[in-house]
C-alpha positions as a LaTeX table, in Angstrom:
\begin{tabular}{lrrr}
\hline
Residue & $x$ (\AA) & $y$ (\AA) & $z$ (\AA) \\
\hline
Unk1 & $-45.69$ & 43.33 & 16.26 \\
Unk2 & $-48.12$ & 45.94 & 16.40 \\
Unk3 & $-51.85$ & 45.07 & 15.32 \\
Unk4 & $-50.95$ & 47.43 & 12.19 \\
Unk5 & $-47.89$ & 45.25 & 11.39 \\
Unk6 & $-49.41$ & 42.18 & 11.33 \\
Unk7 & $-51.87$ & 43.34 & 8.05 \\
Unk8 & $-49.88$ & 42.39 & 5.12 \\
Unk9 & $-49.30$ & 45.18 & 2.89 \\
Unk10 & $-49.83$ & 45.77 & $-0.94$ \\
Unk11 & $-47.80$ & 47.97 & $-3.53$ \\
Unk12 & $-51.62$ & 49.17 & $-4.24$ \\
Unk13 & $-52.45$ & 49.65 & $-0.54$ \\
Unk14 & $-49.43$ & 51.48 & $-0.41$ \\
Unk15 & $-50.42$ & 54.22 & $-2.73$ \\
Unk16 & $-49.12$ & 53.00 & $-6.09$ \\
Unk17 & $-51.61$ & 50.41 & $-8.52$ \\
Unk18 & $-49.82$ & 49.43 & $-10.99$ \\
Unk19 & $-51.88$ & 48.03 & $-13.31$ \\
Unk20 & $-53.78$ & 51.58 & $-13.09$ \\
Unk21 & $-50.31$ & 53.10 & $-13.99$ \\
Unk22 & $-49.78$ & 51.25 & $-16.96$ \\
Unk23 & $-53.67$ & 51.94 & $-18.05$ \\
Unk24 & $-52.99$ & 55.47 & $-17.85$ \\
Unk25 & $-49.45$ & 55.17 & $-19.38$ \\
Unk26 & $-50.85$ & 53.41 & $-22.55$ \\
Unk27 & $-53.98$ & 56.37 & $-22.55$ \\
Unk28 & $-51.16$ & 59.18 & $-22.59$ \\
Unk29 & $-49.13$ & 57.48 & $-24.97$ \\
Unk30 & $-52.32$ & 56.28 & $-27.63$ \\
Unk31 & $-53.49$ & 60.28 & $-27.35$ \\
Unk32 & $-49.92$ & 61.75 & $-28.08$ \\
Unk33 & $-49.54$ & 59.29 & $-31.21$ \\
Unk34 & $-45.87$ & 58.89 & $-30.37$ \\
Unk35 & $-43.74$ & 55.95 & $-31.41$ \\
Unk36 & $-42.63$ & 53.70 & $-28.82$ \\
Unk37 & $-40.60$ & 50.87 & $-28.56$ \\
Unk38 & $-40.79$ & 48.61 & $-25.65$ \\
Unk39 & $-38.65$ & 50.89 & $-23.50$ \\
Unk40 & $-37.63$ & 54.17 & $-25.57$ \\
Unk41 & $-39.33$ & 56.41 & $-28.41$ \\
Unk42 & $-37.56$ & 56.11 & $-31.23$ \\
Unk43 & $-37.24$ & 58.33 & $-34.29$ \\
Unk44 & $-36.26$ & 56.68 & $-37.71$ \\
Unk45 & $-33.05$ & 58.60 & $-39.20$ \\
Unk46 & $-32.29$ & 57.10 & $-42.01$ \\
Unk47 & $-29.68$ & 54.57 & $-41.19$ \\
Unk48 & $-30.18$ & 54.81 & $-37.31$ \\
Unk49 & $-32.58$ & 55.50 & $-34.78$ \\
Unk50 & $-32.32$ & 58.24 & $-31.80$ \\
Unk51 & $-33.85$ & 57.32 & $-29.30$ \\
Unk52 & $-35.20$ & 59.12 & $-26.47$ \\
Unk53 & $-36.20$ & 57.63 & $-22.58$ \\
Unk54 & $-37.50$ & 59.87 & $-19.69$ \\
Unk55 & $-37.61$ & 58.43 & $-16.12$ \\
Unk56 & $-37.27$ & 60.18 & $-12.65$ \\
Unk57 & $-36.35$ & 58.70 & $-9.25$ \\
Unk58 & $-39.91$ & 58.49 & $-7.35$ \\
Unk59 & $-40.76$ & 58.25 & $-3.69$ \\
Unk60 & $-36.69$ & 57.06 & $-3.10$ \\
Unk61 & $-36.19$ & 60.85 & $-3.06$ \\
Unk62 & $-38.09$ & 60.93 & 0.52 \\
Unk63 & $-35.54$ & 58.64 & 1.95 \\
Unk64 & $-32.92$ & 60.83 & 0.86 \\
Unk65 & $-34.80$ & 63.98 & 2.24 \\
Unk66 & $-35.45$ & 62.15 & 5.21 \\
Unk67 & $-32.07$ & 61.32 & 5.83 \\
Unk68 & $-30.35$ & 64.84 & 4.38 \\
Unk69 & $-28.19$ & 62.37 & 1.89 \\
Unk70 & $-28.74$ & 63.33 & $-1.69$ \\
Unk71 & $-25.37$ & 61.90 & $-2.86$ \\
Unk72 & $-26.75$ & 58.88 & $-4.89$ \\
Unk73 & $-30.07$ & 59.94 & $-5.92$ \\
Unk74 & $-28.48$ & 61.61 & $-9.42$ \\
Unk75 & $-27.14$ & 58.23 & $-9.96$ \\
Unk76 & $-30.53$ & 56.73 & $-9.71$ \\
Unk77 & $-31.84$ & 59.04 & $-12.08$ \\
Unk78 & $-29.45$ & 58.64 & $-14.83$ \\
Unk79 & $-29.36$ & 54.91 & $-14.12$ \\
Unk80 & $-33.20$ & 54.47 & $-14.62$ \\
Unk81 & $-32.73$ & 56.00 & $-18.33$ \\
Unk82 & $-29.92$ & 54.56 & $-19.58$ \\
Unk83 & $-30.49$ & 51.14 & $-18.84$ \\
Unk84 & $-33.85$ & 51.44 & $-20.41$ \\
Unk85 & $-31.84$ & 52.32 & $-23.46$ \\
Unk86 & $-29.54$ & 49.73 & $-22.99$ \\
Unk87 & $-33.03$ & 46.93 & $-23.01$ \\
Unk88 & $-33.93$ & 48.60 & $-25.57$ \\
Unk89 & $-30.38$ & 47.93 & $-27.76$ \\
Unk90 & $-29.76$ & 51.86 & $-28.18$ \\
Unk91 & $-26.15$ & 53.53 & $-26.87$ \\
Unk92 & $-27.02$ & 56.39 & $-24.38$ \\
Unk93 & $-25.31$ & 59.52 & $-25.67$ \\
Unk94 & $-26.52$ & 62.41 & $-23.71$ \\
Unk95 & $-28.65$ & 63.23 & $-20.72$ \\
Unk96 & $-30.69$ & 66.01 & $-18.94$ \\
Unk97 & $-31.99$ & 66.48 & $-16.01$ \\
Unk98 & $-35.18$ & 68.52 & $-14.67$ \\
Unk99 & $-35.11$ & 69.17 & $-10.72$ \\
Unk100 & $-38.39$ & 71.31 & $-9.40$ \\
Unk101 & $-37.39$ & 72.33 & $-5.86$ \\
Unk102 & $-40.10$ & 74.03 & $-3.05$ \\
Unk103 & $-37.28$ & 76.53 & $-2.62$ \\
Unk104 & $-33.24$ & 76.59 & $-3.46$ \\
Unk105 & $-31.24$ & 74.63 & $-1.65$ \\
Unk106 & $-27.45$ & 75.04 & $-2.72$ \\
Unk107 & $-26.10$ & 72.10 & $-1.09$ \\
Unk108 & $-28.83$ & 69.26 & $-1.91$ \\
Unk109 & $-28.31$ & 70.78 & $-5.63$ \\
Unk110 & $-24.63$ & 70.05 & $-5.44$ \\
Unk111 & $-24.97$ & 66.71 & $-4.06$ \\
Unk112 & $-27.35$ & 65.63 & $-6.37$ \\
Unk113 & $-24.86$ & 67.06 & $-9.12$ \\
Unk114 & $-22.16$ & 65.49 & $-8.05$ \\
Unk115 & $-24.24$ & 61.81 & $-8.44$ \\
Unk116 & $-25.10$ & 62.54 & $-11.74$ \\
Unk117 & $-21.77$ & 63.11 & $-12.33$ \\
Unk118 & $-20.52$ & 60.44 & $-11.40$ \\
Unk119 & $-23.43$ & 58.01 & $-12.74$ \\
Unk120 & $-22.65$ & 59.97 & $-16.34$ \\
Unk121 & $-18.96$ & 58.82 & $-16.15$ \\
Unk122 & $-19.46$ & 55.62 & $-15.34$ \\
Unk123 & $-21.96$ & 55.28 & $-18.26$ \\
Unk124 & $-20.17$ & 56.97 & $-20.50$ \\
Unk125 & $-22.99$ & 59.51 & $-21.30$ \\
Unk126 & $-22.54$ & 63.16 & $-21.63$ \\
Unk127 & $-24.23$ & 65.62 & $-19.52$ \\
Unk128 & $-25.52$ & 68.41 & $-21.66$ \\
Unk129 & $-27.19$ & 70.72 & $-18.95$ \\
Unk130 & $-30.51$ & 70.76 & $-17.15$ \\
Unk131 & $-33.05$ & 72.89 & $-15.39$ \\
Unk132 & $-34.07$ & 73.82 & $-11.93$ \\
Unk133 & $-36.99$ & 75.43 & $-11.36$ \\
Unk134 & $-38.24$ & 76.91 & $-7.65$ \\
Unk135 & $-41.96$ & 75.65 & $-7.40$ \\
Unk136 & $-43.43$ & 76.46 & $-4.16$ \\
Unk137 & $-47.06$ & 76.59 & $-5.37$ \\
Unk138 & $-46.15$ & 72.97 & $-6.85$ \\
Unk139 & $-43.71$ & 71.78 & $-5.55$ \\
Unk140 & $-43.45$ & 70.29 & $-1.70$ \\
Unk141 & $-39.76$ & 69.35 & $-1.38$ \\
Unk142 & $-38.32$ & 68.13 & $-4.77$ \\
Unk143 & $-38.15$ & 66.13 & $-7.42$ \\
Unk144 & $-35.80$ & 65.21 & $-10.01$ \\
Unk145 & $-35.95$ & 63.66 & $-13.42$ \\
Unk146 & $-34.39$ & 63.20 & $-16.71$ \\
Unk147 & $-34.22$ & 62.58 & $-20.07$ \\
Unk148 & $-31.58$ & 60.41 & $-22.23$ \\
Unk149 & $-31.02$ & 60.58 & $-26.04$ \\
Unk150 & $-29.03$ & 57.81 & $-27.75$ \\
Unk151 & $-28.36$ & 56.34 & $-31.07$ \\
Unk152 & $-28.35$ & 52.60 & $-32.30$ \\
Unk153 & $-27.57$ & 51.35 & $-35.39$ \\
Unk154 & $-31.06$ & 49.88 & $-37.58$ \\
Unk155 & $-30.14$ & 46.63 & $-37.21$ \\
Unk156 & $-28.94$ & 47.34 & $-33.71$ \\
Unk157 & $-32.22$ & 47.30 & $-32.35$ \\
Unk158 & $-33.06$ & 44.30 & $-29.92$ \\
Unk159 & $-36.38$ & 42.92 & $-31.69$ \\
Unk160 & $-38.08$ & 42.25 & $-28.42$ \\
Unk161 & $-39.01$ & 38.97 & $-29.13$ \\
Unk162 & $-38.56$ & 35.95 & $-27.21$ \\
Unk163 & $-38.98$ & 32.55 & $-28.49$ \\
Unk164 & $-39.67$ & 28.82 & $-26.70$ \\
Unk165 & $-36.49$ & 27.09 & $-26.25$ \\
Unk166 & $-34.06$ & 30.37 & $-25.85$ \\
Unk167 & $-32.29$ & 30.30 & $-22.36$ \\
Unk168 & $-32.64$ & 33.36 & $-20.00$ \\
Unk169 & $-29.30$ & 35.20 & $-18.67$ \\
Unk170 & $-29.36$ & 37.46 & $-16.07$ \\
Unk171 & $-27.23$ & 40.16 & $-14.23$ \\
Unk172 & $-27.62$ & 41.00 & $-10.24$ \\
Unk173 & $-29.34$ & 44.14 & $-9.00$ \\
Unk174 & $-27.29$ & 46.32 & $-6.42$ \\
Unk175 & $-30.24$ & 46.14 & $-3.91$ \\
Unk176 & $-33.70$ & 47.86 & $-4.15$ \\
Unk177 & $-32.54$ & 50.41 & $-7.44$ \\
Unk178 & $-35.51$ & 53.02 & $-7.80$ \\
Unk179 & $-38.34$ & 51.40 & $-7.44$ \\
Unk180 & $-40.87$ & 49.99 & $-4.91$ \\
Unk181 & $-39.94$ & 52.52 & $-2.62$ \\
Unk182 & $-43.52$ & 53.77 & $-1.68$ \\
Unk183 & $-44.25$ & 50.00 & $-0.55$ \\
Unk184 & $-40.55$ & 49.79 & 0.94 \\
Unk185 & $-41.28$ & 53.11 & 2.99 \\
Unk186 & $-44.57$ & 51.85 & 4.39 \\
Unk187 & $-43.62$ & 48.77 & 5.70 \\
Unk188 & $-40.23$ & 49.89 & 7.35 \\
Unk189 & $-41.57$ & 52.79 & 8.74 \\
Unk190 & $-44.16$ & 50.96 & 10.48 \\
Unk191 & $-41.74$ & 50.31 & 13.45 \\
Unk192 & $-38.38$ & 51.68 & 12.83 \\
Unk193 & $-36.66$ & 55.18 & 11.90 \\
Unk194 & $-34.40$ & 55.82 & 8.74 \\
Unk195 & $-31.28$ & 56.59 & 11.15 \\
Unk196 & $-32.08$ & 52.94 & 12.98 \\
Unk197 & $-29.02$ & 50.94 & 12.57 \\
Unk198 & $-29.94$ & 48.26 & 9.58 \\
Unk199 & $-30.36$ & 44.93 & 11.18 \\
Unk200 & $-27.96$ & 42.90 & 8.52 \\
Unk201 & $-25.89$ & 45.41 & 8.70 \\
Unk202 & $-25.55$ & 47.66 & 11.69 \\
Unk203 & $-22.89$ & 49.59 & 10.54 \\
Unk204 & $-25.04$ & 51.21 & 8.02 \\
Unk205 & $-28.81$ & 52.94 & 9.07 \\
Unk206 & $-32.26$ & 51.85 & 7.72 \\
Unk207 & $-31.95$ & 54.80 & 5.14 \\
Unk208 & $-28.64$ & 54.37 & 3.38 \\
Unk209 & $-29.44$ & 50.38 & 2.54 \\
Unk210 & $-32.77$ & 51.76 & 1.00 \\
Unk211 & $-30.45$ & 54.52 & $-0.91$ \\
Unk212 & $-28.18$ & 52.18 & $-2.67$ \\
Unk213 & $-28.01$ & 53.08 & $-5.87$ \\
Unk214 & $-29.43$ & 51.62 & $-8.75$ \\
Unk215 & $-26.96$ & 49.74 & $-11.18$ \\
Unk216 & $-25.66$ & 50.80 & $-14.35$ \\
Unk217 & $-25.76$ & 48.24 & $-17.12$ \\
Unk218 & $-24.59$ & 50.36 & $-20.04$ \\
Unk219 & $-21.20$ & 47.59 & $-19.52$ \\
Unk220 & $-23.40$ & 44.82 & $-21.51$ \\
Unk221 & $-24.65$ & 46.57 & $-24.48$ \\
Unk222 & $-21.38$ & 45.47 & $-26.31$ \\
Unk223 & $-22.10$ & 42.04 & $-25.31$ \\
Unk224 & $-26.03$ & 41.63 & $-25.86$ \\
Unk225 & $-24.91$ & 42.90 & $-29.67$ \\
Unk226 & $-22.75$ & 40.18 & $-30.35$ \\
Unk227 & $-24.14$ & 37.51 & $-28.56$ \\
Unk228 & $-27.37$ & 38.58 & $-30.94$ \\
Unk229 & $-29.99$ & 38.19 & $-28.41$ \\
Unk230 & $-34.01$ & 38.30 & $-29.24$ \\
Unk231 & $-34.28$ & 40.62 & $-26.23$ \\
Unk232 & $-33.90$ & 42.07 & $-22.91$ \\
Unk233 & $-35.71$ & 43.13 & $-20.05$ \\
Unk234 & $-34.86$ & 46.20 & $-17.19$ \\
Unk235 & $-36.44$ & 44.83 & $-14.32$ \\
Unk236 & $-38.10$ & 47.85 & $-12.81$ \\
Unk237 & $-41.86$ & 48.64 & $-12.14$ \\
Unk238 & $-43.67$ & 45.46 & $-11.67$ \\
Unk239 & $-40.53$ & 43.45 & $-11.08$ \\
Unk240 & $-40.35$ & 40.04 & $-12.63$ \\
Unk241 & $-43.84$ & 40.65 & $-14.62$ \\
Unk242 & $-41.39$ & 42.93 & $-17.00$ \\
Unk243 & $-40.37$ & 39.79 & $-18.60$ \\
Unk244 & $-43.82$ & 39.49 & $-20.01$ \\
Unk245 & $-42.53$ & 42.39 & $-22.19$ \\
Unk246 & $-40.52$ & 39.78 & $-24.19$ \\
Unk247 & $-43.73$ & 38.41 & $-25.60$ \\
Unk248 & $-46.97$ & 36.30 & $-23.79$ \\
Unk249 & $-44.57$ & 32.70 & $-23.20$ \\
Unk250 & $-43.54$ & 30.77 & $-20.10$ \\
Unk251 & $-40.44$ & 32.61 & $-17.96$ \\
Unk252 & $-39.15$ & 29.55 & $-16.04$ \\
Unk253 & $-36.69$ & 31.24 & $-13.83$ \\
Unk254 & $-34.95$ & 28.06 & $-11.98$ \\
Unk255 & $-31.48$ & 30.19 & $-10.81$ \\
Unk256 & $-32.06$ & 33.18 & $-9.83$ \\
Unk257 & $-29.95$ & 35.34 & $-8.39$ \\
Unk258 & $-30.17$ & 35.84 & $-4.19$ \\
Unk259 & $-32.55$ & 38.54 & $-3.20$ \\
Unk260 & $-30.17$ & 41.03 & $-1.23$ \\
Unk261 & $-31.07$ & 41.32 & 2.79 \\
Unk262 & $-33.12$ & 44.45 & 2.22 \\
Unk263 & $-35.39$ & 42.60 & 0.48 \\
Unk264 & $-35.94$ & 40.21 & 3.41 \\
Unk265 & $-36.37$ & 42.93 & 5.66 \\
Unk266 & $-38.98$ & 44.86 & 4.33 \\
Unk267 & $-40.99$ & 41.68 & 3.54 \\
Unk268 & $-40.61$ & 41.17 & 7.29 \\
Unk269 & $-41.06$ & 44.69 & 8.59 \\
Unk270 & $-44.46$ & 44.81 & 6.29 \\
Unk271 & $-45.54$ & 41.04 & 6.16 \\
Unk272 & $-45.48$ & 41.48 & 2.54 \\
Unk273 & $-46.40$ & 37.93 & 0.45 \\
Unk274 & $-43.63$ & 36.32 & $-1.84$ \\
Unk275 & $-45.88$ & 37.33 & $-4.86$ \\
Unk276 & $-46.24$ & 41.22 & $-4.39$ \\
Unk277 & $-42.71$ & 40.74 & $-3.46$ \\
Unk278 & $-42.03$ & 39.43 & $-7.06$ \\
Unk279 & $-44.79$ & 41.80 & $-8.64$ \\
Unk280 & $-43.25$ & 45.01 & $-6.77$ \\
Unk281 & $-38.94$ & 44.16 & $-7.00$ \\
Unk282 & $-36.08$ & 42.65 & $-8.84$ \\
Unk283 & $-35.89$ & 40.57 & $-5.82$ \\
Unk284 & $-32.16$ & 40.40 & $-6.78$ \\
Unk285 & $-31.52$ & 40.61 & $-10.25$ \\
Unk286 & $-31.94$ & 43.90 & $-12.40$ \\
Unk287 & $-31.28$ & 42.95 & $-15.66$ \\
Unk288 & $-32.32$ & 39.93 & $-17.99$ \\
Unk289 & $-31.71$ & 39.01 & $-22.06$ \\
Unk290 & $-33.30$ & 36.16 & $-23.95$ \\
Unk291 & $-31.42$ & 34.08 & $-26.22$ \\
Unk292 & $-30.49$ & 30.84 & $-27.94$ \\
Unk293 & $-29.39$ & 28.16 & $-25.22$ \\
Unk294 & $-26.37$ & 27.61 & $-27.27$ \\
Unk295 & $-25.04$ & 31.41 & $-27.11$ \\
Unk296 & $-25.62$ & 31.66 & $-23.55$ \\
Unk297 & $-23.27$ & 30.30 & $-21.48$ \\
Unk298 & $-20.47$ & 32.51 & $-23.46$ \\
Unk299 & $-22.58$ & 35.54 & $-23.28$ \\
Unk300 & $-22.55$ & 34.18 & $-18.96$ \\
Unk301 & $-18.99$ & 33.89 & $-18.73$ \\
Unk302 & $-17.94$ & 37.09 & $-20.86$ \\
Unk303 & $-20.01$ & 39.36 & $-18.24$ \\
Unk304 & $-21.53$ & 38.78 & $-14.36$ \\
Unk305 & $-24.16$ & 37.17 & $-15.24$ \\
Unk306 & $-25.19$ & 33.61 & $-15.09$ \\
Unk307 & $-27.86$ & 31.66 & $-17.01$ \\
Unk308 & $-31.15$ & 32.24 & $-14.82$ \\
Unk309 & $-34.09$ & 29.83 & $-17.00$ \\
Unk310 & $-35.42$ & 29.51 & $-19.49$ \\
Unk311 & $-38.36$ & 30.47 & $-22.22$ \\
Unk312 & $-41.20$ & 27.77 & $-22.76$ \\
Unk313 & $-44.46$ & 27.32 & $-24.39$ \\
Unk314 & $-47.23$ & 29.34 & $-22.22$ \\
Unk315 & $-47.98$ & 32.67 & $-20.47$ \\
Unk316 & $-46.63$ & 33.17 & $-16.91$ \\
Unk317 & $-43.45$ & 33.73 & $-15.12$ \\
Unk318 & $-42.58$ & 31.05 & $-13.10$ \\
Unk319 & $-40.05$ & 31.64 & $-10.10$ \\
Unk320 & $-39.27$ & 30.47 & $-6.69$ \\
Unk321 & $-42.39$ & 28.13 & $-6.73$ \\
Unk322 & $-44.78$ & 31.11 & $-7.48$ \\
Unk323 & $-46.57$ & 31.57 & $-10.63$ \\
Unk324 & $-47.21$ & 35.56 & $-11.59$ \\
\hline
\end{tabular}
């Protein structure tokens, strides 16, 4: 290894705080006055809520530039709203997406179509148009995000709440999903190329492991509603610190599920430590709901997922012998 190499790298060192982001999330939100819940705004109908979640793709899109393979990225952006809907208990209905370009590019635009397309089928959302607008004063490249709208039921609505004693289920992550990457990009790039063959798996590069698409989860909302859970968690920004958004308890995570090999190799490749690991990725899983031990194992067997801890008395999350 390089002197560089051997300096283990931060998520904040990397370009992206994200404590700093939530602090200026919260300002934003405080300032606008809007109603949030813990992962959509939600306006009260009457007898149901629409709700409304915006998320874009981030720094993954340079992988896909770098590479010239936009085919997954719309997938990632429709993923990253809808399954914040689905945490939040809400049924995505319809989507939109927003793509700000340095100048047109017919073929990326296509691509990136075509994996919304397919991310919208899969989900069962509908895609009711979008906007592209040619930025070159603003824009250097591209970027693409959207918005989804749903609708849940009042007393659809996950409360948000865990308690002591419920049991934690969770459901794998495809790889990486959509975030992390400006700390994934760092360290890999420190000595290899996109195009390099990936060492796990030579047959495909550097850049299409880090592309993998983020997982859809819109398959569980039927599920979580029956099995009447207190809550769920998207594990995104932050990874496993997102479970703190089920309420200030103890997250004992004793069975997690096996971080994927990217997640080994960028941990190499940057000499990143197990805890901004765990602070930065899903490390594996994607996707986690709280509730009573007794439900869980049916709510486990009906779906992929497997029970992954438990919730006790305290204020930490507690996995793989680290304490975040």
């Amino acid at each position: 290894m390089t002197e560089d190499s051997e300096e283990g790298l931060t998520y904040a060192e990397a370009g992206v705080d994200i404590d700093a982001s939530e602090a200026a999330t919260a300002a934003l939100v405080n300032a606008a006055g809007e109603f949030e819940g813990d992962y959509a705004g939600l306006v009260d109908l009457g007898e149901q809520y629409l709700a409304l979640a915006t998320d874009g793709v981030g720094t993954k899109l340079l992988v896909a530039e770098a590479i010239d393979d936009y085919s997954t990225i719309g997938i990632d952006c429709l993923a990253m709203n809808v399954n914040d809907l689905v945490a939040q208990g809400v049924e995505p209905v319809a989507f939109v997406d927003y793509l700000a370009v340095e100048e047109p590019d017919d073929e990326m635009a296509e691509a990136i179509g075509e994996g919304l397309r397919r991310g919208a089928e899969e989900a069962g959302v509908a895609l009711v148009g979008g906007e592209t607008a040619v930025l070159p004063d603003v824009i250097k490249g591209f970027d693409i995000a959207g918005a989804c709208a749903g609708l849940a039921p009042k007393d659809g609505i996950f409360a948000g709440e865990a308690e002591p004693g419920e049991a934690l289920v969770g459901w794998p992550s495809s790889g990486i999903h959509s975030n992390g990457l400006t700390l994934a990009r760092e360290a890999v790039t420190r000595e290899h190329e996109y195009t390099d063959p990936f060492p796990p798996d030579p047959d495909r590069s550097i850049g299409e492991e880090l592309l993998e698409p983020t997982r859809l989860y819109t398959h569980l909302l039927g599920p979580l509603r029956e099995a009447a859970i207190s809550g769920a968690a998207h594990i995104t920004g932050g990874g496993w610190a997102n479970l703190t958004r089920l309420g200030e308890h103890r997250y004992e995570i004793t069975d997690p599920f096996e971080a994927q090999p990217v997640f080994e190799f960028v941990q190499s490749a940057g000499n990143v430590d197990d805890e901004e690991m765990h602070r930065t990725f899903n490390m594996g899983t994607g996707f986690v709901a709280a509730l009573p031990e007794a439900d869980a194992e049916a709510l486990a067997a009906e779906t992929d997922g497997r029970v992954i801890g438990h919730v006790a008395e305290g204020n930490s999350v507690e996995i793989r012998g680290l304490s975040l």
